[in-house]
VEXFI-261183 format. One record per atom (N, C-alpha, C, O, CB): residue in one letter; x, y, z. Coordinates in pm, whole numbers, plus 50000, padded with zeros to 5 digits. Each point is the difference from the previous one (the first is absolute). Glycine has a CB too. Example, Ala and Ser with C-alpha at 12.3 -4.5 7.8 and 13.67 -1.06 7.14 Angstrom:
2
A513194943150780/A499115011950000/A500905012050000/A501044999850066/A497074988550059/S501545022249803/S500825011950006/S499235010950073/S500515011150017/S500674982649768/
//
This chain:
81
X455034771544060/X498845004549923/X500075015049985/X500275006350102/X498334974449982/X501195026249801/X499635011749954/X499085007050072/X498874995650020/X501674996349797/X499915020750231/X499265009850097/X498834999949952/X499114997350080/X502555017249983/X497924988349784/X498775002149939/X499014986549971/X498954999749936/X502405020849965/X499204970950153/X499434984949970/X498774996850150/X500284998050118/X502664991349732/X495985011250096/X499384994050149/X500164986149973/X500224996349884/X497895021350187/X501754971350056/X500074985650004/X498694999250066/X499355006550081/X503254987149931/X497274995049915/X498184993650086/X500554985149992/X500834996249917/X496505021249966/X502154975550206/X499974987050015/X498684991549987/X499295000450100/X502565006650026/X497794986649787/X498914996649979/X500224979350022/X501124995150012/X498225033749806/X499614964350184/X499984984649995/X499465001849852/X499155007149947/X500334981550326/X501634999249675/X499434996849871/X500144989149966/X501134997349960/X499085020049980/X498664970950062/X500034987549961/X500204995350145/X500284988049994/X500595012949747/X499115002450360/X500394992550142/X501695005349997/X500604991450065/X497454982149935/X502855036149956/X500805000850054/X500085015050000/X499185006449934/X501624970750027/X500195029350112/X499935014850069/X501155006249876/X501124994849999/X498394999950333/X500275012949598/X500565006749893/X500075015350025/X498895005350008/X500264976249845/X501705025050158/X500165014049977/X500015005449878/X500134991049916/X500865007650255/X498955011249786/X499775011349912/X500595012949975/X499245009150032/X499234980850014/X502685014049904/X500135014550015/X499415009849893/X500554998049892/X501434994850225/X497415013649879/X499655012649893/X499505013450077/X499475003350106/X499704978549705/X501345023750065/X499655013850013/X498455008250049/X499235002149906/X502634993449917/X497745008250297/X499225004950014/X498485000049897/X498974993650019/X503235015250104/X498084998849789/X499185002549875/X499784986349932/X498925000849942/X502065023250022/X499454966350021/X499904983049967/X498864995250113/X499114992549961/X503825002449956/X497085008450189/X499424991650092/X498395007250025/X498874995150009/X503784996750107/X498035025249891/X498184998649973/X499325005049915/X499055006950034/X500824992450140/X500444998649686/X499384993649942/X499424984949924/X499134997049918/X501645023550133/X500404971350043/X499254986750064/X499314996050070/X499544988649986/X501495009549979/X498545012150167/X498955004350067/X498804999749915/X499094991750001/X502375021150136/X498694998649784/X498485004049923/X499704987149930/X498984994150033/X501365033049910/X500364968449972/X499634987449919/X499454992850084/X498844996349983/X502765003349867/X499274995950283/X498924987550051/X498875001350052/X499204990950024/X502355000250018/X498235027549988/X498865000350087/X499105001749881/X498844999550041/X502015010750202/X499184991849614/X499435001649919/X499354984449933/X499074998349920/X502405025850078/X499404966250068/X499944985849893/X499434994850159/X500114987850013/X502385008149726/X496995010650369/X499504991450150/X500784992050023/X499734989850062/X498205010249926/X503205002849968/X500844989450119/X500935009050105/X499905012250015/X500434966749790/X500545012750261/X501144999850049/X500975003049965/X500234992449906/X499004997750155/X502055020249957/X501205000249928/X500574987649991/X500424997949886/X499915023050174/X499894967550039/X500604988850019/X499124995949899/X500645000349895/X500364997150344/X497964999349743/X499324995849874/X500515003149837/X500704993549922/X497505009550258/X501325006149815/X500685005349869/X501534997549977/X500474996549891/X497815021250127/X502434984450090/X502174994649962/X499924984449956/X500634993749916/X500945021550331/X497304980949849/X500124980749954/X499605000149865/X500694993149925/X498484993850300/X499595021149713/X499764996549841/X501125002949936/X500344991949914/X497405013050076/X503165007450034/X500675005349911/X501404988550025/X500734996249909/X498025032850090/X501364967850116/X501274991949985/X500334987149968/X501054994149972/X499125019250149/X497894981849898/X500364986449898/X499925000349851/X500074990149927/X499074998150251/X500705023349786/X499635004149843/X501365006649956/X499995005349889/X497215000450136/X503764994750034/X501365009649921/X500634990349943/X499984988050027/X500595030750128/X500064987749752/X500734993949936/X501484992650056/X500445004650106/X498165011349750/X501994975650094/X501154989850070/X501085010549965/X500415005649898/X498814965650061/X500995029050140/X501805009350051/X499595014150010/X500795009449990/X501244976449852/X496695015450178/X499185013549988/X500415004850211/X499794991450085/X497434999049638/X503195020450307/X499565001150167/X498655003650053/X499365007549927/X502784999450087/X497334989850088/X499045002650030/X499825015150012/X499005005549953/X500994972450127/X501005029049986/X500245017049953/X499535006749842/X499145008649979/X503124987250181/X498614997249741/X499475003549918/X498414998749939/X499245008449950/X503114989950062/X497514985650019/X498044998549929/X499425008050071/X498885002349956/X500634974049990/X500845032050193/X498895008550073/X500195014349897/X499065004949937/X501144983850365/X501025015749698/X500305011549903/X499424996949875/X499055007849993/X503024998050112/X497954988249802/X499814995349866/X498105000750023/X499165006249934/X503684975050006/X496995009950178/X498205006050030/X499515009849970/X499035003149932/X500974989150217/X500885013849917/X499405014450104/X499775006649862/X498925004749966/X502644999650310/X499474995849654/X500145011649869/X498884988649906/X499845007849906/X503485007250098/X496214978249973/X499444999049930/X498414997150051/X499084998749918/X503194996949964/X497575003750237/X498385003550053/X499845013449996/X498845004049990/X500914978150168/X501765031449853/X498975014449980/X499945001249857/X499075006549953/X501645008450259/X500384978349690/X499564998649853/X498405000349949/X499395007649925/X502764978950085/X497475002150062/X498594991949975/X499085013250034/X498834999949961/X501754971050124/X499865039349980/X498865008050090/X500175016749920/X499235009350022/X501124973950270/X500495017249641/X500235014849935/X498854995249873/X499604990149938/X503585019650128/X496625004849946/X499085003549835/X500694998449909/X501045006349981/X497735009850072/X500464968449820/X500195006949848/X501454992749992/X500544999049890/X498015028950103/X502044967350115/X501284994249989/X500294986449943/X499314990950043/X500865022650131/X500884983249722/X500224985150041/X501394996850035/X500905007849965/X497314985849886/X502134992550235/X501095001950007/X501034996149871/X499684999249881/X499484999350360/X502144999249817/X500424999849834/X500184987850013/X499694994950107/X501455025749808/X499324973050000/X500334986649962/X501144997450026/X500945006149947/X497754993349908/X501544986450272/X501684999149999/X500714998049905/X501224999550014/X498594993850149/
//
């Protein structure tokens, strides 16, 4: 694993899943969940039964992340895939 990569291990669905991302990914997965009252383990389960097929769970947290501070800037939209 990449020096700059933190790992978290979270349960998801009843089984024990790790995680690596970058610092800056995670907390602002922090803020989201404490913003949406949940749990981080909460929020990875929505996002990971909602990704897309052949999608990594790494990425739908990244692909989140950038598009919940999207949702939160002024006057912004995002663009269209």
């Amino acid at each position: 694993m990449s020096l700059h990569l933190k790992k978290r291990s979270l349960i998801l669905a009843g089984h024990d899943t790790s995680v690596a991302l970058e610092p800056a990914f995670w907390a602002v997965l922090d803020q989201a969940a404490a913003q949406e009252g949940e749990g981080l383990a909460l929020l990875v389960t929505r996002l990971d039964a909602a990704r897309k097929p052949g999608q990594s769970l790494a990425s739908a947290l990244r692909v989140f992340t950038l598009e919940w501070l999207q949702a939160r800037l002024p006057d912004t939209q995002a663009p269209e895939p």
